[in-house]
N, C-alpha and C positions, 0 to 999 in steps of 0.2 A: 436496579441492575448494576452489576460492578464489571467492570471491563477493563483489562488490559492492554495499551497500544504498547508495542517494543518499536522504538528507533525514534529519536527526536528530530529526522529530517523532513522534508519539503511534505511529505507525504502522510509521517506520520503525526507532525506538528497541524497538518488542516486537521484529520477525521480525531486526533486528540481537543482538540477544540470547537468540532460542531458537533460530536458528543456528550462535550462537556454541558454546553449551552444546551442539550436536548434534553438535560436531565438525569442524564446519565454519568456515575461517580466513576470517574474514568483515572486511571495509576499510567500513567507517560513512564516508561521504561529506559533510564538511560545507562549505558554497563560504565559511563565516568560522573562519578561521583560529584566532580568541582563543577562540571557541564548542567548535573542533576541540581544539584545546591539551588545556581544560579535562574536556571527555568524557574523552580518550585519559587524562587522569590517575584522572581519577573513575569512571570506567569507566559500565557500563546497569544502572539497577536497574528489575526487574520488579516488580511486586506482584500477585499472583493468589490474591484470600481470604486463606487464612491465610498463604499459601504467599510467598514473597522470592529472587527470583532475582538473583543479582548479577552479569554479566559485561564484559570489559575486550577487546572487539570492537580491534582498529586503528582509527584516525580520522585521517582524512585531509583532503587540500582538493579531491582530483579523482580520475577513478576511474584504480586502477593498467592498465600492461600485464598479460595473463596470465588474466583472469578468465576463468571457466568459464561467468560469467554477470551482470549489472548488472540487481539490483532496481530499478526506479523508485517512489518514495515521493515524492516532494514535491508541492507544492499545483501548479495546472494553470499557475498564472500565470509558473512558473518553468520549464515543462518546455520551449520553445523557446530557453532559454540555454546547457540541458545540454551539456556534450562528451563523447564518449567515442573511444578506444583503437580504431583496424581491430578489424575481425570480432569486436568482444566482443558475443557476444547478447543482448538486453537483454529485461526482463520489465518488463511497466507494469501495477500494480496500483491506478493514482491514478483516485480519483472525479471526476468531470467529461467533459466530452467536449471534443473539440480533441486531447489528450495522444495518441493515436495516431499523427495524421498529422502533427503538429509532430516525433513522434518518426522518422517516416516520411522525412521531409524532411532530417534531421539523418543519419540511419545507415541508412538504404534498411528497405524492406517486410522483403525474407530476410531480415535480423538479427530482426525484433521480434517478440514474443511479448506477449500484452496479456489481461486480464480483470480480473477483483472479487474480493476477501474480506470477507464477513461478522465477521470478527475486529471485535472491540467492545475499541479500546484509548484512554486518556483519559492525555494530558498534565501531570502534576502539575506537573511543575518541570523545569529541561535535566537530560535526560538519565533523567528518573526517570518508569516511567507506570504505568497501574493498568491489568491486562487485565483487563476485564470483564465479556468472556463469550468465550467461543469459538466457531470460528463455521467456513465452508467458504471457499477459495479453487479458483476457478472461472478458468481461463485454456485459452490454446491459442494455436497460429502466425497469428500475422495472416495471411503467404501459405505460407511453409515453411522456418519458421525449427525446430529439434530443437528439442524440450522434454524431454528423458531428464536431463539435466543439470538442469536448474532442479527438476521432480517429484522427482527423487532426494532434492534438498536439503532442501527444503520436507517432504517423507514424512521424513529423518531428524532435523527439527527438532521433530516431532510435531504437525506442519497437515495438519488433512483436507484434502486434493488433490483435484479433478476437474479432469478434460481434457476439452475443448470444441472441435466441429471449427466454433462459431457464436461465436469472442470479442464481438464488433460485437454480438451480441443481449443477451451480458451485460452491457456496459457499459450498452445504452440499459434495457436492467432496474432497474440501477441508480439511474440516474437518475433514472427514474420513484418507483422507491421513494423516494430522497434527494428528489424536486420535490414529494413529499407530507408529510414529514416534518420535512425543516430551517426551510423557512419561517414553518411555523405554529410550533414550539420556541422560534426564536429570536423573534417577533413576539409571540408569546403565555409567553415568559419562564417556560414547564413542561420539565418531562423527557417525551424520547418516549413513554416510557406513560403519561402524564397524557393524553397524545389519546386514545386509548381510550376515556376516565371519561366522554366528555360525547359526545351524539348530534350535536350541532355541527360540534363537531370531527372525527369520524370523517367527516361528509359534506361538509366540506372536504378533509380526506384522497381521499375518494374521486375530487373532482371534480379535485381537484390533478393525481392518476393521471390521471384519466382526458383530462386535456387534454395531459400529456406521451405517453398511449400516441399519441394523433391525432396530436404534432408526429413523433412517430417514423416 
């Protein structure tokens, strides 16, 4: 099985490397060439606790002919620039909303496949990230595009899998969750479970939710 991840950050550097290591010939998509160069020599390092995984995925500048399937990892503001290859089916696991129908727009509804992971991975340095926590990835077809291909990969990479015939209700979950969380982190300069510790903050959390569940 051949697989394309796009985006060499936190997120797309873990499932490009427990991928790799599952067996599966996996192309790390990067759109800067000197960035790309340098991964394909130094290859993906993991870190999970005590644990050090080290893999040397392909890296490239675009996704090839031939794939079974093109991850989407990158941040929202780049996913209207993507290209991809005829009938490669594509999987968007990026947080934000937009990335669907931008992807929609690009390679039609039948190619895409969309939802969330819980995966908790953090960016040390290119190419190097710390997973740290494990967590579920939740997708399915936007109208009806296969997922047997993509689950296969993901199940032999060792990520908890669920199929979803509602992707569009995971993504705005997400968000909801992300619109209660990152704001206050980044404003108030704590780690996510410091919001917890103080009754304040949890009743921003909540009101945060609760004004993304109305925009939804």
């Amino acid at each position: 099985m051949k697989v394309a991840i796009i985006g060499p950050g936190a997120m797309g550097c873990l499932f490009a490397a427990r991928l790799n290591a599952g067996g599966i010939k996996v192309y790390l998509v990067d759109h800067r060439a000197d960035r790309a160069e340098r991964l394909e020599k130094a290859g993906i390092v993991v870190e999970a606790g005590e644990k050090r995984l080290v893999e040397h995925p392909s890296v490239v500048t675009h996704v090839p002919t031939g794939m079974d399937f093109a991850l989407v990892m990158t941040k929202a503001h780049a996913t209207r620039h993507l290209r991809f290859p005829p009938e490669t089916p594509i999987l968007s696991l990026q947080n934000g909303l937009g990335n669907v129908e931008a992807l929609c727009g690009i390679a039609g509804s039948a190619r895409l496949m969309a939802g969330t992971t819980t995966e908790a991975s953090t960016l040390i340095e290119e190419g190097h990230v710390r997973h740290a926590a494990a967590g579920t990835t939740t997708f399915g077809a936007w109208t009806s595009c296969p997922t047997d291909k993509a689950t296969e990969a993901l199940r032999l990479a060792g990520f908890d899998v669920i199929l979803t015939d509602t992707p569009g209700q995971q993504i705005w979950e997400k968000v909801a969750i992300n619109s209660g969380i990152n704001p206050l982190t980044a404003i108030l300069g704590v780690t996510n479970g410091k919001l917890l510790e103080l009754t304040e903050t949890r009743q921003l959390m909540r009101d945060l939710v609760v004004e993304a569940a109305k925009v939804a």
